[in-house]
BALOBA-1460 file (C-alpha; in Angstrom, 3 decimals):
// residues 174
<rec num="1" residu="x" x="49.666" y="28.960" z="33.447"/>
<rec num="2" residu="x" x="48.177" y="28.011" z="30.245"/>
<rec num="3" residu="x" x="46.496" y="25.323" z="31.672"/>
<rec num="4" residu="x" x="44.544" y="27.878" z="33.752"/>
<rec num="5" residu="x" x="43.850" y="29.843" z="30.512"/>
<rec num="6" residu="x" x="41.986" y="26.767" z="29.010"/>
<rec num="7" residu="x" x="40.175" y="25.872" z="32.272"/>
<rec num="8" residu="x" x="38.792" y="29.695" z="32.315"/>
<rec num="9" residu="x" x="38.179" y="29.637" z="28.176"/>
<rec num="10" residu="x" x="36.258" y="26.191" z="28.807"/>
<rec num="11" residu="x" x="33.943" y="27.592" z="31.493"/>
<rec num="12" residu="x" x="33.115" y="30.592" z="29.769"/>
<rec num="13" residu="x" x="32.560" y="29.073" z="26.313"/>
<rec num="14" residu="x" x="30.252" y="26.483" z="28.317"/>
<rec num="15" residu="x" x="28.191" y="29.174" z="30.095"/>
<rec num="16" residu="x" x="27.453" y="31.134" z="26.348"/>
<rec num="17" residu="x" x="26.128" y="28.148" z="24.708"/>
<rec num="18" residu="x" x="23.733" y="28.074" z="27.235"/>
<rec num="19" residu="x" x="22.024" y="31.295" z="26.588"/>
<rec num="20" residu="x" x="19.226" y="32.608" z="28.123"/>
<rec num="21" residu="x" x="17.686" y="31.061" z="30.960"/>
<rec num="22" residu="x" x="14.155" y="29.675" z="30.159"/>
<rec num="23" residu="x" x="14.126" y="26.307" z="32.764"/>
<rec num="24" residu="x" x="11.429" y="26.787" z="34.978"/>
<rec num="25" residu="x" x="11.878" y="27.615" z="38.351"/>
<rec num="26" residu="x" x="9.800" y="28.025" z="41.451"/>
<rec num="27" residu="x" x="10.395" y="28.470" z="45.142"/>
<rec num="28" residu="x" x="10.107" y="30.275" z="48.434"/>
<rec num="29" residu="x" x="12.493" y="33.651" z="49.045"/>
<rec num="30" residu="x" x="11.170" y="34.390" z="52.201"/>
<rec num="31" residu="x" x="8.367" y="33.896" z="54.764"/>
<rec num="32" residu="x" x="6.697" y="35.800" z="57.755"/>
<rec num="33" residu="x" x="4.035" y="36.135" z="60.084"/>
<rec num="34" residu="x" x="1.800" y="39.127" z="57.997"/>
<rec num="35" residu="x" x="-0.593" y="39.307" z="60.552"/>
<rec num="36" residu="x" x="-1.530" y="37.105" z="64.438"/>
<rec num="37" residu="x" x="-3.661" y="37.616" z="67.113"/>
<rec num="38" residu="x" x="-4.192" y="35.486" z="69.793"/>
<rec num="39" residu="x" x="-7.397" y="36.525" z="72.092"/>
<rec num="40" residu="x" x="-8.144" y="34.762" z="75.945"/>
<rec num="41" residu="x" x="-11.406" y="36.337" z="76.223"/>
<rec num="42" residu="x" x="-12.305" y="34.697" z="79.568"/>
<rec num="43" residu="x" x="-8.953" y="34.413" z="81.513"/>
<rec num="44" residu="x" x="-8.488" y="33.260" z="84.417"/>
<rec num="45" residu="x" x="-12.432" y="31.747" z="84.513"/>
<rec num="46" residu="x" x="-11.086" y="29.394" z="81.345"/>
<rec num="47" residu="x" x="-8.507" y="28.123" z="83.418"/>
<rec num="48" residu="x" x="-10.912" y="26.582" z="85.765"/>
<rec num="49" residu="x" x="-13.853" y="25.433" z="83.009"/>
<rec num="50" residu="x" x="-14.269" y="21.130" z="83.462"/>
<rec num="51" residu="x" x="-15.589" y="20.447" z="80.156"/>
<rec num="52" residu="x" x="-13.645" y="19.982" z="76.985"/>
<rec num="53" residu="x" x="-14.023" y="23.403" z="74.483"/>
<rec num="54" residu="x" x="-14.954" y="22.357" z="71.005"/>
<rec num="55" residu="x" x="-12.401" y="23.539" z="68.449"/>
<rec num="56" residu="x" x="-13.497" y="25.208" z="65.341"/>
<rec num="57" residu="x" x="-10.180" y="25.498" z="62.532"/>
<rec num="58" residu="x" x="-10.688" y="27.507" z="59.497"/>
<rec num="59" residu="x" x="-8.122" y="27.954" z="56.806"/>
<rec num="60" residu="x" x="-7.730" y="29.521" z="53.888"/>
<rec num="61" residu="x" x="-5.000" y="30.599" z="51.057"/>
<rec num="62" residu="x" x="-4.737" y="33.455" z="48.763"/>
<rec num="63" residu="x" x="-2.149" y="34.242" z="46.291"/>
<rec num="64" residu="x" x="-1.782" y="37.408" z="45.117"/>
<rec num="65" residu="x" x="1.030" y="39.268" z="42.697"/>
<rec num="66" residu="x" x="3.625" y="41.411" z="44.393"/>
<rec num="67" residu="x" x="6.018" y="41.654" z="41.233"/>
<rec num="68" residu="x" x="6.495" y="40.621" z="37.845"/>
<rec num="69" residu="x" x="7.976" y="37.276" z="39.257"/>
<rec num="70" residu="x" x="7.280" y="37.029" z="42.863"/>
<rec num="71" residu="x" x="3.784" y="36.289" z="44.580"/>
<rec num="72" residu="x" x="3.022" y="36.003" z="48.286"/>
<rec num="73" residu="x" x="1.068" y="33.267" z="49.210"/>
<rec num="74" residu="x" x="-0.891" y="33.930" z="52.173"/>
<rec num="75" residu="x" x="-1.973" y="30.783" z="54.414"/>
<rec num="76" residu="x" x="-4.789" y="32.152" z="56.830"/>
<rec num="77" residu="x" x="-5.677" y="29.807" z="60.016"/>
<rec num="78" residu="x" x="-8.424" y="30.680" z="62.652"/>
<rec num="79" residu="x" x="-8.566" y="28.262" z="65.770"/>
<rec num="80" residu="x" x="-11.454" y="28.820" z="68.373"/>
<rec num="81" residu="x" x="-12.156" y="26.829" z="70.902"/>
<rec num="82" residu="x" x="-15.008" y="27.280" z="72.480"/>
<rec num="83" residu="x" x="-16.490" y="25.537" z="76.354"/>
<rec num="84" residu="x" x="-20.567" y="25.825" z="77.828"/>
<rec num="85" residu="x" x="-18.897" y="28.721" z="79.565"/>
<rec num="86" residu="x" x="-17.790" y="30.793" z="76.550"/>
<rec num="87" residu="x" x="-14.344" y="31.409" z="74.633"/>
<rec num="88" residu="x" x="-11.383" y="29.928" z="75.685"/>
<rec num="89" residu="x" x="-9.002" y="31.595" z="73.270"/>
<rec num="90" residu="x" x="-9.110" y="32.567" z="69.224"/>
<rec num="91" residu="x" x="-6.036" y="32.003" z="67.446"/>
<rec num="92" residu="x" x="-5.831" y="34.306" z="64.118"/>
<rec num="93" residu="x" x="-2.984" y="33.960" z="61.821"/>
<rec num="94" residu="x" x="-1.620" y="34.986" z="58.461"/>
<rec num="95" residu="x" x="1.555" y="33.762" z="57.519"/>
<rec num="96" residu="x" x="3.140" y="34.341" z="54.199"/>
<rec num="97" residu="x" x="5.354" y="33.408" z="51.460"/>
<rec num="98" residu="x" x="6.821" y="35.357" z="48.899"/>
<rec num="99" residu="x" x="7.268" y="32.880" z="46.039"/>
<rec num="100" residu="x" x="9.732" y="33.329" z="42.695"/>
<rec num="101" residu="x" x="8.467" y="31.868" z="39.543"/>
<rec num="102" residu="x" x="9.798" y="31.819" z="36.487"/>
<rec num="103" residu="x" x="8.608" y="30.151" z="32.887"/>
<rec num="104" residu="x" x="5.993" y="28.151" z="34.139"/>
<rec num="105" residu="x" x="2.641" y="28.241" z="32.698"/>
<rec num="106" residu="x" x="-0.401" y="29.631" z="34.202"/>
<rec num="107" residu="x" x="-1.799" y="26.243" z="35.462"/>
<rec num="108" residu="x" x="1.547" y="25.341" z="36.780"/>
<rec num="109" residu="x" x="2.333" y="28.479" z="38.231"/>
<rec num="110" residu="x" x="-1.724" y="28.659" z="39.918"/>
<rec num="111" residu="x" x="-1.030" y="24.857" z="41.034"/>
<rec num="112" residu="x" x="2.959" y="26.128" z="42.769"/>
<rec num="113" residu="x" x="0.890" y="28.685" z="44.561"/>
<rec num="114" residu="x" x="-2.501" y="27.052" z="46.032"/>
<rec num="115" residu="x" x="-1.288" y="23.682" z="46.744"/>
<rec num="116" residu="x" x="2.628" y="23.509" z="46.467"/>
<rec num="117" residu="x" x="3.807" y="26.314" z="48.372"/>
<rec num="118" residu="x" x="0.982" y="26.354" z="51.171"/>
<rec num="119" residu="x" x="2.262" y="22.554" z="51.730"/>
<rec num="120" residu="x" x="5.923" y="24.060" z="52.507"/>
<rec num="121" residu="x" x="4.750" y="27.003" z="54.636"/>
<rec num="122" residu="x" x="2.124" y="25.186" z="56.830"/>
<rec num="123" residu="x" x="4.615" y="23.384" z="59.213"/>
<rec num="124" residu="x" x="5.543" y="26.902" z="60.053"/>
<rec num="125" residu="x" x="2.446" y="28.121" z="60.397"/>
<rec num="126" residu="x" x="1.589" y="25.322" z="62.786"/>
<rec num="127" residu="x" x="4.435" y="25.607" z="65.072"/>
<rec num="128" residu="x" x="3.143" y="29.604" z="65.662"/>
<rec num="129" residu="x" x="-0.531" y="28.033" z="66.238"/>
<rec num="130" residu="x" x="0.658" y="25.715" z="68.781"/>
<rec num="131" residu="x" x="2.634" y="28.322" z="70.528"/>
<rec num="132" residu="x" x="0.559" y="30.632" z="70.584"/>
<rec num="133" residu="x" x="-1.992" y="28.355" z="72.524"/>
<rec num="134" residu="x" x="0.375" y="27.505" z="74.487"/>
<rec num="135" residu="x" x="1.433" y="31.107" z="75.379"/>
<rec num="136" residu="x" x="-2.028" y="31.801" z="76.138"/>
<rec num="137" residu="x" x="-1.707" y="29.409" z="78.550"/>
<rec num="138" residu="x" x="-3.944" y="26.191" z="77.212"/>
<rec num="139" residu="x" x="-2.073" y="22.562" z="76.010"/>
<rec num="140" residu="x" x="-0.414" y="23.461" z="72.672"/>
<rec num="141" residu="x" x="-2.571" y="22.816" z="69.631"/>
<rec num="142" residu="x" x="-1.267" y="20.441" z="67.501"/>
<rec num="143" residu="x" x="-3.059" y="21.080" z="63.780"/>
<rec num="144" residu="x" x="-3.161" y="17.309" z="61.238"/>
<rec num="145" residu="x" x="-1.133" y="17.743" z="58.242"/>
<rec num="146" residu="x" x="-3.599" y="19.070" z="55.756"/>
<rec num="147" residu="x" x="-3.306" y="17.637" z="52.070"/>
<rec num="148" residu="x" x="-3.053" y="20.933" z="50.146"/>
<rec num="149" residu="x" x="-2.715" y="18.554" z="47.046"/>
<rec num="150" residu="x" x="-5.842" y="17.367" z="47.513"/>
<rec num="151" residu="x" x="-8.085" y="20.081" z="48.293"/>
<rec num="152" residu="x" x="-6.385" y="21.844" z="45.031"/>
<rec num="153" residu="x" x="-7.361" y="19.032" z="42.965"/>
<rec num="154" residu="x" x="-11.116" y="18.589" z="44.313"/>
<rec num="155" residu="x" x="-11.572" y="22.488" z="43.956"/>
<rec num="156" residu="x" x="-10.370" y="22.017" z="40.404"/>
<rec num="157" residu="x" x="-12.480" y="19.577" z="40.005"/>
<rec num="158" residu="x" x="-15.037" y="21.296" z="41.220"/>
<rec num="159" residu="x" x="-14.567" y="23.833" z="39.329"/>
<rec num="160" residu="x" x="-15.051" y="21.886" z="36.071"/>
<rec num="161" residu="x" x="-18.594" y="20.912" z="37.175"/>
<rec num="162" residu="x" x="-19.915" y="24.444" z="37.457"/>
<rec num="163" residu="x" x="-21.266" y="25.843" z="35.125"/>
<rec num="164" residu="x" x="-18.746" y="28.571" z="32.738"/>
<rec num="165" residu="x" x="-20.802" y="32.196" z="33.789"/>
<rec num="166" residu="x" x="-18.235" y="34.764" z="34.689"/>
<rec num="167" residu="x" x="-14.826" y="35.017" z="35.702"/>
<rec num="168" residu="x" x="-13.149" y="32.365" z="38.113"/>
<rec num="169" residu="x" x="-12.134" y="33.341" z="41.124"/>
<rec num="170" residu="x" x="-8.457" y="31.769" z="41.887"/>
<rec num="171" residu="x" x="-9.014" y="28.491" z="43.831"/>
<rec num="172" residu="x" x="-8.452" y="28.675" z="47.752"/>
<rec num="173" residu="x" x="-9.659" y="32.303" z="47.842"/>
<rec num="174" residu="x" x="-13.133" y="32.961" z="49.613"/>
């Protein structure tokens, strides 16, 4: 029994030298789909169209604060493809993130949620793309892994060779 007593004093002495918690910390609490639309304009005529559609994919991500330590990070993909005929299908989607962060500083915390956390949602993101062509009834579309990194860090760069004349936007949003 008084082993147990010294087991309990040691954990709780341990936990009070620690204090307060000031490591920082960032991650995803939850994701959804915000927002998808998936339009087949020209069904059942695209079913029959020979030649190859041309595929236009647009993406973009916004961040913005929902809390004092939570943000949702919105990764917005448009697929068209489009034939001579017309539209084949449009793809919209907006899927989201709600990141936690906690003592990070501001370029840390900008860099987490433009080019860390888009990198962990977009697998998702593709999956509902590819299904959603599918469902639509066209050869799932299989997206390239995109280098969120990379973009973040030639928008910064970017960035740095404008000229300082207002406010900056937050890189990623148009």
């Amino acid at each position: 029994m008084a082993d147990e007593g010294n087991i309990i004093s040691d954990l709780k002495l341990g936990s009070e030298g620690n204090g307060e918690d000031n490591a920082p910390t960032a991650g995803i609490i939850s994701q959804y789909v915000k927002d998808l639309s998936v339009e087949n304009p020209n069904a059942p005529d695209s079913f029959q169209w020979q030649d190859a559609p041309q595929l236009d994919i647009q993406f973009n991500i916004g961040a913005r604060s929902v809390g004092e330590e939570v943000h949702e990070v919105e990764v917005k993909i448009v697929a068209t493809a489009k034939a001579q005929a017309g539209t084949a299908y449009v793809v919209d989607l907006a899927y989201c993130g709600l990141i936690g962060m906690r003592n990070l500083d501001d370029g840390q915390a900008h860099a987490f949620l433009y080019a860390e956390a888009p990198r962990i949602l977009f697998p998702f993101a593709r999956r509902i793309i590819a299904d959603a062509v599918r469902d639509a009834g066209f050869a799932p579309l299989m997206l390239d892994p995109i280098d969120f990194n990379g973009l973040y860090m030639q928008q910064l760069a970017a960035q740095q060779d404008q000229p300082q004349g207002g406010e900056d936007a937050p890189t990623g949003n148009a």
